[in-house]
N, CA, C and O atoms as a MOPAC input file, in Angstrom:
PM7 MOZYME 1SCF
protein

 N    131.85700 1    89.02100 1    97.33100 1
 C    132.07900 1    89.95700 1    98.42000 1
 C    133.12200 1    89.36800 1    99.37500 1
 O    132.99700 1    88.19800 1    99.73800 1
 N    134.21100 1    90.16900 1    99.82800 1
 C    135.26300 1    89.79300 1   100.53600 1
 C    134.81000 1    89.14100 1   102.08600 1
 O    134.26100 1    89.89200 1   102.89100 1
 N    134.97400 1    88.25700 1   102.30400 1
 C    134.70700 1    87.54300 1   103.87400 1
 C    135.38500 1    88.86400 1   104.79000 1
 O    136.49300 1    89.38400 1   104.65500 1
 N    134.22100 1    89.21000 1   105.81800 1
 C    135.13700 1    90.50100 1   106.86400 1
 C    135.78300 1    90.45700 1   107.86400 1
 O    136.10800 1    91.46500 1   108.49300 1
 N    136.15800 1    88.98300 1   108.26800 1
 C    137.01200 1    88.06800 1   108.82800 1
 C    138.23700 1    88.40700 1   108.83200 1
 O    139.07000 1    88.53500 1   109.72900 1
 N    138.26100 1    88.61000 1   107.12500 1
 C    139.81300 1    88.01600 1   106.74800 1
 C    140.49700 1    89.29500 1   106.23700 1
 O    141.63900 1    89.36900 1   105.78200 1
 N    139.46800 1    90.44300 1   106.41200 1
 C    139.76000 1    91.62900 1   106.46400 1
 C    140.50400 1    92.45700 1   108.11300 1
 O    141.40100 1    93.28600 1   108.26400 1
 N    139.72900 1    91.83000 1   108.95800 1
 C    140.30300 1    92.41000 1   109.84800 1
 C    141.51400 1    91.96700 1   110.62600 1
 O    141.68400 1    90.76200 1   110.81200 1
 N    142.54000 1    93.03200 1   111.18700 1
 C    143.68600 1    92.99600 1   111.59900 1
 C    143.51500 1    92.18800 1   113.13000 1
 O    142.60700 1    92.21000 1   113.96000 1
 N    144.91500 1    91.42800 1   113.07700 1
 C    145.14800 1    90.58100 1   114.54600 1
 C    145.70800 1    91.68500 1   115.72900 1
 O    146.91800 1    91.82900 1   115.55200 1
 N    145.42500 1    92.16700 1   116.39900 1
 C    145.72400 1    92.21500 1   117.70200 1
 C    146.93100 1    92.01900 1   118.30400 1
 O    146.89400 1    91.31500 1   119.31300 1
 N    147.92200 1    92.41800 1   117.99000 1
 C    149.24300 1    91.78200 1   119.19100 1
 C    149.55000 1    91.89600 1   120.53300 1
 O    149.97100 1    93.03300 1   120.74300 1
 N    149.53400 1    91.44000 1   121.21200 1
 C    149.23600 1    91.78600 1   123.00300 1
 C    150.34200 1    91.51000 1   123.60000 1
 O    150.35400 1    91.30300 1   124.81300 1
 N    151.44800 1    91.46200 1   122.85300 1
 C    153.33200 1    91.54700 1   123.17300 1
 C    153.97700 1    91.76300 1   122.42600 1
 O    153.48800 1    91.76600 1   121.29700 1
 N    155.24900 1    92.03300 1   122.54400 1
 C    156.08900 1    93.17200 1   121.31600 1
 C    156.66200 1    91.77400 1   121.32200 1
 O    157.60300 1    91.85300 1   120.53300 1
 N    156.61700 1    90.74900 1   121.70200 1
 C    157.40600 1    89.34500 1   121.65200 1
 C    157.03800 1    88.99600 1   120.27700 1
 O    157.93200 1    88.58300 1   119.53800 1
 N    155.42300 1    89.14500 1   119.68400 1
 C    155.30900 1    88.48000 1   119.06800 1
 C    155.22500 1    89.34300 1   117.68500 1
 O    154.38100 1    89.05300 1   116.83700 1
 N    155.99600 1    90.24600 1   117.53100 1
 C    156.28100 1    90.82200 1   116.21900 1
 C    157.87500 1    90.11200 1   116.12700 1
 O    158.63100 1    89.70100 1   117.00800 1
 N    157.99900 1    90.18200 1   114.56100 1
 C    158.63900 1    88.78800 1   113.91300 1
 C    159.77800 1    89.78100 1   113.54000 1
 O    159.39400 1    90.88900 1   113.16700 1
 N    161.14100 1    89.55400 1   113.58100 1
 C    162.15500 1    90.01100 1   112.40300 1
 C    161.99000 1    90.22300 1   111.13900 1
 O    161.65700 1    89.22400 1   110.50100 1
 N    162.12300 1    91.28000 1   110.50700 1
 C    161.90300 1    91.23000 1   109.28700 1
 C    162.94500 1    90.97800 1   108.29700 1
 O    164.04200 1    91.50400 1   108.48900 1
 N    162.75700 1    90.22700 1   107.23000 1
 C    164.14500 1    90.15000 1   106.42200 1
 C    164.24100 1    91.66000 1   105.58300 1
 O    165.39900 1    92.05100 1   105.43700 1
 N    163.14300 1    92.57300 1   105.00200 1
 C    162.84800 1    93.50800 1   104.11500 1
 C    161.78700 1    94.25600 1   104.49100 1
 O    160.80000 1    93.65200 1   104.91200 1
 N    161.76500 1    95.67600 1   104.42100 1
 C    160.82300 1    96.60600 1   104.54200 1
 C    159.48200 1    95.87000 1   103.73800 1
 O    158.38300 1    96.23000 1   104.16000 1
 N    159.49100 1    95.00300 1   102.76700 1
 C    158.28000 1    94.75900 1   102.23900 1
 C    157.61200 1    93.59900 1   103.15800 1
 O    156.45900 1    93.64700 1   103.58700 1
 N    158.51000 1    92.58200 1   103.37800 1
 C    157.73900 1    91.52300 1   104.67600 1
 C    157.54400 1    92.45400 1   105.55300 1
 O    156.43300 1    92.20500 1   106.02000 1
 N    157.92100 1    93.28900 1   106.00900 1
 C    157.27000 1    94.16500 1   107.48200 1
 C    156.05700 1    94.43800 1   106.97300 1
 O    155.05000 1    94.23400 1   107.65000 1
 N    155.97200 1    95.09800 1   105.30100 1
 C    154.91000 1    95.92000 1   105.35600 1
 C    153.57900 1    95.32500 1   105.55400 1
 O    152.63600 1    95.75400 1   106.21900 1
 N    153.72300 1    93.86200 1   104.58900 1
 C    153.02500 1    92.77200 1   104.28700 1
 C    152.58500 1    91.97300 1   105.95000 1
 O    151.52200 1    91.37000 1   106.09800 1
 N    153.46700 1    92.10600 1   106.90200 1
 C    152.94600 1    91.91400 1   107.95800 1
 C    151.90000 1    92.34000 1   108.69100 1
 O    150.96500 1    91.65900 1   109.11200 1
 N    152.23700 1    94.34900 1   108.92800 1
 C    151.49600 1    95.05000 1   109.12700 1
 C    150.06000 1    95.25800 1   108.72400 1
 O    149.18900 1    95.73200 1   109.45400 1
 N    149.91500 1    94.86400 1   107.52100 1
 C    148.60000 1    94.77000 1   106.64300 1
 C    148.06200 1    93.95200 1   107.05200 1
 O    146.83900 1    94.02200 1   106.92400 1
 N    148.71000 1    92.56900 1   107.85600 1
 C    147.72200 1    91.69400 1   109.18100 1
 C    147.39800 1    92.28700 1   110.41800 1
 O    146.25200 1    92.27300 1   110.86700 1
 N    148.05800 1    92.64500 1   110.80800 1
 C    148.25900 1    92.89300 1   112.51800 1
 C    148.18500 1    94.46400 1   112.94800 1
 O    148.19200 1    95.48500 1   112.26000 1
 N    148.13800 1    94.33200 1   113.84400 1
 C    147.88200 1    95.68900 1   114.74600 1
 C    148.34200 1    95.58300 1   116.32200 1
 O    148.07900 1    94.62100 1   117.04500 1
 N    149.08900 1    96.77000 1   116.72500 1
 C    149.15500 1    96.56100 1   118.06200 1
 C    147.70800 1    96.74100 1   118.67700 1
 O    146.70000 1    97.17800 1   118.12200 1
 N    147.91700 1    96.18000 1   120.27800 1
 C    147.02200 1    96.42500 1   121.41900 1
 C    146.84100 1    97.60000 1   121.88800 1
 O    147.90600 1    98.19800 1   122.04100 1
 N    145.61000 1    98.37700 1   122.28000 1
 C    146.24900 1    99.72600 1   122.66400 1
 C    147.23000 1    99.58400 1   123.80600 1
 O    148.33800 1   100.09600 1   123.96500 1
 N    146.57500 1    98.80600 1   124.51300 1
 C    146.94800 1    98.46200 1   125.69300 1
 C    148.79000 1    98.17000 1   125.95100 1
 O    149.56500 1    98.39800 1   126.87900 1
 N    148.93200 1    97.46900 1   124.38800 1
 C    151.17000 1    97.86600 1   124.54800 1
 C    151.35600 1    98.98100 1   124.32500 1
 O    152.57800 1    99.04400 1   124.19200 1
 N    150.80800 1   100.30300 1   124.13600 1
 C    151.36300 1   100.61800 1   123.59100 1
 C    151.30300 1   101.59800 1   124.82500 1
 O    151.70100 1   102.74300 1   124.60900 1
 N    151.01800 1   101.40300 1   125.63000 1
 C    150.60900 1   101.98000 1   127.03200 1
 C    151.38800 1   101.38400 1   128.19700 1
 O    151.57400 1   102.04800 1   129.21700 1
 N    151.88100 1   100.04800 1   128.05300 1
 C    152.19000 1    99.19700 1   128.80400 1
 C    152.72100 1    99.37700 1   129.97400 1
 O    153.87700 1    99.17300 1   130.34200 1
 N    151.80400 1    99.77600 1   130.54900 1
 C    151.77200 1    99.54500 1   132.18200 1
 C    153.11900 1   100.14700 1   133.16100 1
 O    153.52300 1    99.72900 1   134.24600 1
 N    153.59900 1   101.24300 1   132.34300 1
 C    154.79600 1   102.09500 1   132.93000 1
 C    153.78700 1   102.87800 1   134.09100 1
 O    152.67900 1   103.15400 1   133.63000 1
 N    153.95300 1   103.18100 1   135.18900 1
 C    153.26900 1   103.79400 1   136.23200 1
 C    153.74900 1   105.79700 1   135.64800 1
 O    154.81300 1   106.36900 1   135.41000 1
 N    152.89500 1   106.04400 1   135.64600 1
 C    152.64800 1   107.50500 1   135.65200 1
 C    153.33800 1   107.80100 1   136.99000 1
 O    152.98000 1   107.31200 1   138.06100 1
 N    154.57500 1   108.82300 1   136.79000 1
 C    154.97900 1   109.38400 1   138.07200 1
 C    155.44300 1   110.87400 1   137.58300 1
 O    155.56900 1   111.46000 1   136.50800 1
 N    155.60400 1   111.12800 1   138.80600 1
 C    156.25100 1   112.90600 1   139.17700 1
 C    157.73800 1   112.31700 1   138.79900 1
 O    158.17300 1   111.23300 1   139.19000 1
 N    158.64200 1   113.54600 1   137.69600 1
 C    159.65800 1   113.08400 1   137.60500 1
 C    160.53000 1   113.37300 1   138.42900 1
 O    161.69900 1   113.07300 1   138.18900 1
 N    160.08400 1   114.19100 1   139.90100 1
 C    160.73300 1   113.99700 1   141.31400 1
 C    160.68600 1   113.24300 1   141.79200 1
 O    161.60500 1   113.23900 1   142.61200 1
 N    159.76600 1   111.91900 1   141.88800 1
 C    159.86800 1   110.45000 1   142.09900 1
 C    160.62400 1   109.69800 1   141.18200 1
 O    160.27400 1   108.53300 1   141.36900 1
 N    161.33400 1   109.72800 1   140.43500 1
 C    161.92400 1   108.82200 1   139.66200 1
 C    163.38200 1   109.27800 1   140.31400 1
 O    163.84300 1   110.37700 1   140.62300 1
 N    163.87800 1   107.96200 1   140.37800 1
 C    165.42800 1   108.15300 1   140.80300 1
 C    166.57100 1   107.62900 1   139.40200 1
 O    166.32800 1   106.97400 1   138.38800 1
 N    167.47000 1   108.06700 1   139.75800 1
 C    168.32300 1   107.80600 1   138.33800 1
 C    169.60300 1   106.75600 1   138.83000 1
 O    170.49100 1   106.96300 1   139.65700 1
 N    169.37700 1   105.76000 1   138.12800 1
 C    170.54400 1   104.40000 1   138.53100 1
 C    171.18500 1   104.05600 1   137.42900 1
 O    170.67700 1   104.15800 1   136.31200 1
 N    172.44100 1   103.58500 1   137.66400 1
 C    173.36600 1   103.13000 1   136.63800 1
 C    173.77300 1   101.79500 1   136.76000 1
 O    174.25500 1   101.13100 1   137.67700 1
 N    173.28100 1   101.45400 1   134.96800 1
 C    173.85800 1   100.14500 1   135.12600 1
 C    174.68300 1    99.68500 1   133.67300 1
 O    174.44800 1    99.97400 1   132.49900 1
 N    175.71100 1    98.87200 1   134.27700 1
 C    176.50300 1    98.53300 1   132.92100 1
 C    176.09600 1    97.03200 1   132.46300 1
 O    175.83500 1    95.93300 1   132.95300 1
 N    176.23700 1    97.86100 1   130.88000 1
 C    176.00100 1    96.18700 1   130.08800 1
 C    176.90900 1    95.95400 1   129.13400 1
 O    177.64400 1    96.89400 1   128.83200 1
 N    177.03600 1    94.93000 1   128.58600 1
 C    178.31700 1    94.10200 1   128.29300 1
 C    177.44200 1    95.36600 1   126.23700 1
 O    176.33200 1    95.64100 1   125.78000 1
 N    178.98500 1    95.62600 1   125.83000 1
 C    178.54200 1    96.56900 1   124.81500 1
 C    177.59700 1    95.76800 1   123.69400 1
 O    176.72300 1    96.42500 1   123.12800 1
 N    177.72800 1    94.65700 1   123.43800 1
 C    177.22700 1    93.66800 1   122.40300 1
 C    175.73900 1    93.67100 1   122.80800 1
 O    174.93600 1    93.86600 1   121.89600 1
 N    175.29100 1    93.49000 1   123.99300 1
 C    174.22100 1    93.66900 1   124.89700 1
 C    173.03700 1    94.83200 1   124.28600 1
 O    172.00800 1    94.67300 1   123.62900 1
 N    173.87500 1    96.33100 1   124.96600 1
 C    173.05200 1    97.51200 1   124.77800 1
 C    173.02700 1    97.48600 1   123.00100 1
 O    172.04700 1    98.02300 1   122.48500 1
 N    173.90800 1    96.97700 1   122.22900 1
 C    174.00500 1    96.99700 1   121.11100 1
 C    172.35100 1    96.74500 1   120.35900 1
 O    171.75600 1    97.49000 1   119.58000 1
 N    171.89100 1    95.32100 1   120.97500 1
 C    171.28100 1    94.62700 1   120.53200 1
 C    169.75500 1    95.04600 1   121.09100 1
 O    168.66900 1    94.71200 1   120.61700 1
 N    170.06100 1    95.96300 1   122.36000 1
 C    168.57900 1    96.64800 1   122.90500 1
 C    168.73500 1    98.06000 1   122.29300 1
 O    167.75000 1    98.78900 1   122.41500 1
 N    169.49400 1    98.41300 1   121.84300 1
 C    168.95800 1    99.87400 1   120.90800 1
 C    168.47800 1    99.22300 1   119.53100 1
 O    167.38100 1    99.55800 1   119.08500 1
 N    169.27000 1    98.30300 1   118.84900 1
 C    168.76100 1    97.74900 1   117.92800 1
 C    166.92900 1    97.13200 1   117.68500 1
 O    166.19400 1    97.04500 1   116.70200 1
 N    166.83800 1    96.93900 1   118.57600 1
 C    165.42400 1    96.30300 1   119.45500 1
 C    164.05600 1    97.72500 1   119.07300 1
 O    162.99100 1    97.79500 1   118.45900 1
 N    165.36800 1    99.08300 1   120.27100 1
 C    164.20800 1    99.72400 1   120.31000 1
 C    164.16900 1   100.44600 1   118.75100 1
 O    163.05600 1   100.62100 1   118.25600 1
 N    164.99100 1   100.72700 1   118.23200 1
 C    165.00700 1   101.28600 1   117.33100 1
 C    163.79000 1   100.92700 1   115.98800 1
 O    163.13500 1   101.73400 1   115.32900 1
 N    163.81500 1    99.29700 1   115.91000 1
 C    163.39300 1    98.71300 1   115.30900 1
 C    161.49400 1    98.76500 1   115.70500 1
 O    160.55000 1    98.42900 1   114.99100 1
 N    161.51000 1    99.31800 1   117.09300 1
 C    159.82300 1    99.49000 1   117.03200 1
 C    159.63100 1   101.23700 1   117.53700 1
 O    158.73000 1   101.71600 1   118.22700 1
 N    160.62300 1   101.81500 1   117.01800 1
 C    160.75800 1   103.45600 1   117.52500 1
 C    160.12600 1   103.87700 1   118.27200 1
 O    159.13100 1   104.60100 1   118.24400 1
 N    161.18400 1   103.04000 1   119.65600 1
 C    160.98400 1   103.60500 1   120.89100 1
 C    162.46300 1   103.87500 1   121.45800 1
 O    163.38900 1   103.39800 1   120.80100 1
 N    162.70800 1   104.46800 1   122.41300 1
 C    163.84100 1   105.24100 1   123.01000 1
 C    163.99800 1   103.47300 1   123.67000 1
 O    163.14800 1   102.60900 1   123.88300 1
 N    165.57500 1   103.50100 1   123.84800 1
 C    166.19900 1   102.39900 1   124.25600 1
 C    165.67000 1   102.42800 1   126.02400 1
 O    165.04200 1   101.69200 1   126.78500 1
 N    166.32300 1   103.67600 1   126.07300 1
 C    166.08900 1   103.64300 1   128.26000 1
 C    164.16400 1   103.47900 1   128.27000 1
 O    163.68200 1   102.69300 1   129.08600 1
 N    163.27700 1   104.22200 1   127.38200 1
 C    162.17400 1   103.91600 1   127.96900 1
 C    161.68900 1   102.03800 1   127.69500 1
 O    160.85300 1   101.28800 1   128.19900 1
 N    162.92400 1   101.88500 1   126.45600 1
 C    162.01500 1   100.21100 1   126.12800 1
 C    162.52800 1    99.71200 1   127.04700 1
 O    161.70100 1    99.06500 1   127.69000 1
 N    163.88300 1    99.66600 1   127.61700 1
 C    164.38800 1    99.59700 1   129.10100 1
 C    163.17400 1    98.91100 1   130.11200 1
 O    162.80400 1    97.75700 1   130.32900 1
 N    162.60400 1   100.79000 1   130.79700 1
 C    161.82400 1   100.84500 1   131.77400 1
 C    160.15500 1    99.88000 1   131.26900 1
 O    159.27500 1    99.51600 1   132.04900 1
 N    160.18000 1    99.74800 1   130.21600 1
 C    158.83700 1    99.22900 1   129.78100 1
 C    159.16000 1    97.41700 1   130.15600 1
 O    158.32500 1    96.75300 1   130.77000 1
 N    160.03400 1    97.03000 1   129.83500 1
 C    160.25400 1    95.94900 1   130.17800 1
 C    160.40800 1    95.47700 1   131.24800 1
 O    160.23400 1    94.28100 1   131.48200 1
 N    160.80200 1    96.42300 1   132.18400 1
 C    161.02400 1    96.38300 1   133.77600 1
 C    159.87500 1    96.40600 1   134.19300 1
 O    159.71900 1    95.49100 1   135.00200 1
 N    158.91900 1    97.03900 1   134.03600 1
 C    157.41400 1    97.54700 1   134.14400 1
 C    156.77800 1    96.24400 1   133.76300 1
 O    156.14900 1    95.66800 1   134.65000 1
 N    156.84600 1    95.71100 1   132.61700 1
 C    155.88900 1    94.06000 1   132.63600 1
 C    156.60500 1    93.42500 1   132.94800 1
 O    156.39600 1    92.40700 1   132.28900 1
 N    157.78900 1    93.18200 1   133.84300 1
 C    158.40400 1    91.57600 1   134.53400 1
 C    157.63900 1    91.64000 1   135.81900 1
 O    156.89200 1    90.73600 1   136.19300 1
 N    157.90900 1    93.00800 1   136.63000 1
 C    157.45100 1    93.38600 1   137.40700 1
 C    155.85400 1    93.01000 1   137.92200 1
 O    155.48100 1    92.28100 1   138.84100 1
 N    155.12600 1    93.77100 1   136.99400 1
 C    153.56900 1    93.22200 1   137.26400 1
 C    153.21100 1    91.49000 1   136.76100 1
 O    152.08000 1    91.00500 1   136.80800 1
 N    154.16700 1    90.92300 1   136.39900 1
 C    153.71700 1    89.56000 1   136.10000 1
 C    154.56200 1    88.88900 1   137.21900 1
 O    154.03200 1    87.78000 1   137.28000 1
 N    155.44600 1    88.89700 1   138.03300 1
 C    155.86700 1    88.45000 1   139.41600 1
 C    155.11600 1    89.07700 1   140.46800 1
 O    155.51500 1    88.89500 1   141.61800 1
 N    153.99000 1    89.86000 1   140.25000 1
 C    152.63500 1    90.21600 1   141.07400 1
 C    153.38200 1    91.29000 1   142.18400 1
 O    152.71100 1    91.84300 1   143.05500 1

């Protein structure tokens, strides 16, 4: 009988700690360990009225945004919200 240990999936509690993949099959083979948190997948963006949100511009060097669409793409999420999600946990961890 299979140990139910070694059945169940790890928990990831940061998008830090999902790995590059060289091949759709190491991803898949990953996945078959792990699991997100609900809790990232929620991560602590504040619920607002989108009459409270203000709209700011900022430039990044093109190699830059290159490499954060690449980012979001890679965990299919929209670049500006993986953006604001990241702004959202620097934020609550400088209290």
């Amino acid at each position: 009988m299979p140990n139910s240990e070694a059945n169940e999936l790890r928990a990831l509690r940061a998008w830090s700690e999902v790995p590059a993949f060289d091949d759709a099959a190491a991803e898949a083979a990953f996945w078959l360990r792990h699991s997100l948190d609900p809790k990232l997948m929620n991560a602590s963006i504040p619920k607002s009225d989108a009459r409270e949100s203000a709209t700011v511009t900022l430039r990044f060097d093109p190699r830059m945004l290159a490499r954060i669409k690449r980012v979001a793409r890679s965990r299919y999420l929209n670049y500006q919200s993986m953006i604001k999600q990241w702004l959202a946990e620097r934020l609550e961890k400088e209290g």
